[in-house]
N, C-alpha and C positions, 0 to 999 in steps of 0.2 A: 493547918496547911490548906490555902486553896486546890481543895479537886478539881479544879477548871485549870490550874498550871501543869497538876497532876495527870492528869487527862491527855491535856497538848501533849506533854512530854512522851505519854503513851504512844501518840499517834505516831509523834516524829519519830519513835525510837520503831516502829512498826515497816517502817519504808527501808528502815539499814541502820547498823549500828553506829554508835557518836559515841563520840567523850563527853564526859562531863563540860568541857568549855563547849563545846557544840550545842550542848542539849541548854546548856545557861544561857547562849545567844539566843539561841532558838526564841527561847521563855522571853526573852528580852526585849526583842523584835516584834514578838505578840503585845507588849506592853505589862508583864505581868511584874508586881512590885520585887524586889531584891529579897526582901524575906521568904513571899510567896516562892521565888524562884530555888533558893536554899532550901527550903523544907520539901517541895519537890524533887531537887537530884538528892538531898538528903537518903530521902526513901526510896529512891529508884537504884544510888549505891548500896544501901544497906538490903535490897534485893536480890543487884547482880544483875539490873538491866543495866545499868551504865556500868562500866568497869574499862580502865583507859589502859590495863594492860591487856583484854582480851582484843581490845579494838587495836592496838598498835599489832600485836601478835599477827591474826588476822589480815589486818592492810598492809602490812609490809610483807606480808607471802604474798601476799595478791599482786603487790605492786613489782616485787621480785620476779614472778610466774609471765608477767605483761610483759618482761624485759627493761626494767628499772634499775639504774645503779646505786649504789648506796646512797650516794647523794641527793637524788632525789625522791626515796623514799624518805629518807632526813625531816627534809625539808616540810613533804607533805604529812608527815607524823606532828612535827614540831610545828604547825602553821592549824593542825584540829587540838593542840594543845595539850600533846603526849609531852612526858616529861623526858630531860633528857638519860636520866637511868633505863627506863624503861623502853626508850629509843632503842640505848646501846644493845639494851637484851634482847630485843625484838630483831635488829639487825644480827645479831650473834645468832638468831635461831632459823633465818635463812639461806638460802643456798649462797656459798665465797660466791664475791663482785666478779671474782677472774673469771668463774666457770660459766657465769648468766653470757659476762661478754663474746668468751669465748666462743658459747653458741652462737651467738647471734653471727660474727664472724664467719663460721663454718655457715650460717645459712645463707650471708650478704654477701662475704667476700673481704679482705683485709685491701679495701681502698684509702683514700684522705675521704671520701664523703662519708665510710662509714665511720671513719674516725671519729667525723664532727657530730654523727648519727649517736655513736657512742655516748658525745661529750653530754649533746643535749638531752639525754636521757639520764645524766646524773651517775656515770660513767668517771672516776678518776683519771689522771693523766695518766699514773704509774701503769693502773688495768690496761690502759687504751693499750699505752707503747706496748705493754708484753702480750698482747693478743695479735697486734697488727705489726709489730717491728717485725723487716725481715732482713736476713746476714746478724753478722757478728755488731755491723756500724750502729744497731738501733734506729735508722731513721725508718720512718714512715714508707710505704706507697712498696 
């Protein structure tokens, strides 16, 4: 194994935690060969510095706690190259979509702007309507 990819990997993993597709980019970008780069997350999984359940755990509370709806903590799990089991689990182990929005609501107000405030935060329809519908009719506003 090159200690020099080894090393890199140290450092990048030193500023915040990554996945393994994170920390292989990383290696990548520095220009370091595909072997070198395997025998590096190699050892930094058989450690426990990379681990892409600890990191999906992790950023989807964080992303949750920001005011993220599921969908967009999804996205950004699925885009550092969490898998999609580990996705579902990691979602399963934060706080229901309805309760995060709900707050948010109670601190914004159930308008159409927070709605769309909602939506682009990764926010479903169904969540949106039953946080912000008001009467029996379900519309908006």
């Amino acid at each position: 194994m090159s200690d020099d990819a080894y090393e890199c990997a140290l450092r990048a993993l030193h500023y915040r935690d990554r996945t393994g597709l994170e920390v292989d980019e990383h290696l990548r970008d520095r220009g370091f060969s595909e072997g070198d780069r395997a025998r590096a997350l190699g050892a930094l999984r058989r450690t426990g510095l990379v681990d892409d359940e600890r990191f999906a755990y992790a950023r989807a509370a964080s992303l949750a706690e920001r005011g993220a709806g599921n969908a967009l903590i999804r996205a950004r799990l699925a885009a550092a190259g969490v898998s999609d089991e580990i996705v579902a689990a990691a979602l399963d182990a934060v706080e229901e979509e309805a309760l995060r929005a709900r707050r948010i609501v109670e601190r914004r107000g159930g308008s159409p702007k927070i709605a769309r405030y909602l939506y682009g935060k990764g926010f479903s329809g169904d969540v949106i309507r039953a946080v912000i519908a008001k009467g029996d009719d379900g519309e908006l506003g």
